[in-house]
N, C-alpha and C positions, 0 to 999 in steps of 0.2 A: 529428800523432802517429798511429801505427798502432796499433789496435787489437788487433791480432793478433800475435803473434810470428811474422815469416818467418823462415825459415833460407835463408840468401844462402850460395851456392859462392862457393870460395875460387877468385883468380887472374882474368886477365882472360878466360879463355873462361867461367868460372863468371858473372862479372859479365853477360859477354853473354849467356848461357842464361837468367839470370836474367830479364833485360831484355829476351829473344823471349817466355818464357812470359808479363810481365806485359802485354806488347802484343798478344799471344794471348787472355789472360783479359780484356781490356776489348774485343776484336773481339767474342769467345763472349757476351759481355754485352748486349752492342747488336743480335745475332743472335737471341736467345732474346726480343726486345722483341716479335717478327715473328709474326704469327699464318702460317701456309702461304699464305693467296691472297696477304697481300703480299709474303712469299717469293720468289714468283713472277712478282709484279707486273713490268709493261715499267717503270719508271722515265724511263730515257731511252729515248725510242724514236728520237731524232733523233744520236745517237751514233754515230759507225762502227766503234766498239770493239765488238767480236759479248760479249767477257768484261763487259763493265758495262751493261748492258739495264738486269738484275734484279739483286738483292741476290744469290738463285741462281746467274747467272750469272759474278759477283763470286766468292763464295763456293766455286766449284767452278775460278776460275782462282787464286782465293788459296791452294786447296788444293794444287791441280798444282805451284804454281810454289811450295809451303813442301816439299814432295817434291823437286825440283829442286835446291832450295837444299840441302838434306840429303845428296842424292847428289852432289851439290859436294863438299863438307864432307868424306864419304865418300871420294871418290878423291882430293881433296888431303892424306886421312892415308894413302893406299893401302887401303883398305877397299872391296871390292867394291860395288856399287851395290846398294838395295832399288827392285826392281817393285813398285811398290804398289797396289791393288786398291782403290777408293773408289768410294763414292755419297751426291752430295751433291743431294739432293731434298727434305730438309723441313731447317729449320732445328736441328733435333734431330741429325740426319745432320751438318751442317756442322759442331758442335759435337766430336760425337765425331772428324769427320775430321782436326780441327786438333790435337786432342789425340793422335792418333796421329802426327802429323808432329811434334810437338813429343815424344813419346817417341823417335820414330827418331832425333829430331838430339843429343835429350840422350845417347839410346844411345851413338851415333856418336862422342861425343868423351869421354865417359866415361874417369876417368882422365886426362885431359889437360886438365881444367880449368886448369890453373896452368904450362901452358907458356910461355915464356923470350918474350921479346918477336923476339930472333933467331929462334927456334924456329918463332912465326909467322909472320915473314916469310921463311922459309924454306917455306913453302906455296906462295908465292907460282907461280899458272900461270895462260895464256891460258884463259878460261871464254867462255860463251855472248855474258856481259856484259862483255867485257873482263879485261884482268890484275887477281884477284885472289889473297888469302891470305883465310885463313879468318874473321881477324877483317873484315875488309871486306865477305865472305859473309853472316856475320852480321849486321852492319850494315844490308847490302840487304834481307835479310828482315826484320828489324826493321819497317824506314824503310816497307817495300812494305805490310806489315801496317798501320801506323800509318796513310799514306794511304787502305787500301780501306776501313777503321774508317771515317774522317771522311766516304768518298764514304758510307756507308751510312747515317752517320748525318744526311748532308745527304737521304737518299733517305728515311727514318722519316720526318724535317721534313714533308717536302714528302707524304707520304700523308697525316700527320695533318694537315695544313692544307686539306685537299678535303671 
C-alpha cells in the first residue's frame, strides 16, 4: 500500500506518462546515492560502450536519448522538435536533466492523454529504431531508463565493495 496519494492520468498515454516518471524518479534516486568522484568514476573501463564508463557517462546518454525519444513523440503528433541545451556533470545536474525531459514529453502530449487505441496506432512511422507509434516510444524509454537504473545500481554495488 502507498503511502501517499498519487494522482494517475487518465487513458493509455496517461498510464505511460505515469509509468516514465516513476522509472525516472527510482533512476533520480540511485543517482543522488553518488557522492561526484564516484559520479565520475570509470566503472567499466573494459567496455567498448564510450556511454557506460561512468554513471556520468550513462547519465548524460540516458539524457540525450530521453530528448530523442520526446522529439519522437513530438513529430509523430506533428509537433515541431525541442533543441535541448543540458549539462550533466554532478549528479545534481543529472537529476534536474531528467526532469526537464520528462516535462518536455509530458508537455508534448498533453491533452492526448486518452487517445483511441486506432488513434495510436495511427502514429505509427519509420524512427531511428525502427517502426514505431507513440505508445511503443514510450515503452522504449521506459524499458532504456529501467535497464541504465540496474547498470547503475550494479555500478554503486561494485564501489561500495572496494
Amino acid at each position: 500500500m502507498m503511502s501517499e496519494k498519487r494522482k494517475y492520468r487518465s487513458g493509455a498515454l496517461g498510464a505511460l506518462m505515469d509509468e516514465y516518471e516513476r522509472a525516472a524518479h527510482d533512476l533520480k534516486q540511485a543517482i543522488m546515492t553518488f557522492s561526484q568522484h564516484d559520479f565520475e568514476k570509470v566503472v567499466d573501463a573494459e567496455t567498448t560502450d564510450e556511454d557506460c564508463r561512468s554513471t556520468k557517462t550513462i547519465m548524460n546518454h540516458v539524457v540525450g536519448a530521453g530528448y530523442r525519444y520526446a522529439n519522437q513523440i513530438r513529430i509523430m503528433l506533428g509537433i515541431k522538435p525541442f533543441i535541448p541545451e543540458y549539462k550533466v556533470d554532478t549528479p545534481q545536474e543529472a537529476v534536474r536533466a531528467m526532469d526537464k525531459v520528462l516535462i518536455l514529453t509530458a508537455n508534448s502530449v498533453e491533452g492526448k492523454w486518452s487517445l483511441t487505441t486506432e488513434e495510436i496506432n495511427e502514429t505509427l512511422q519509420e524512427t531511428h529504431w525502427g517502426f514505431y507509434n507513440i505508445e511503443m516510444m514510450f515503452e522504449h524509454a521506459i524499458v532504456h531508463i529501467l535497464r541504465h537504473r540496474r547498470q547503475i545500481e550494479k555500478f554503486l554495488m561494485q564501489l561500495e565493495n572496494k
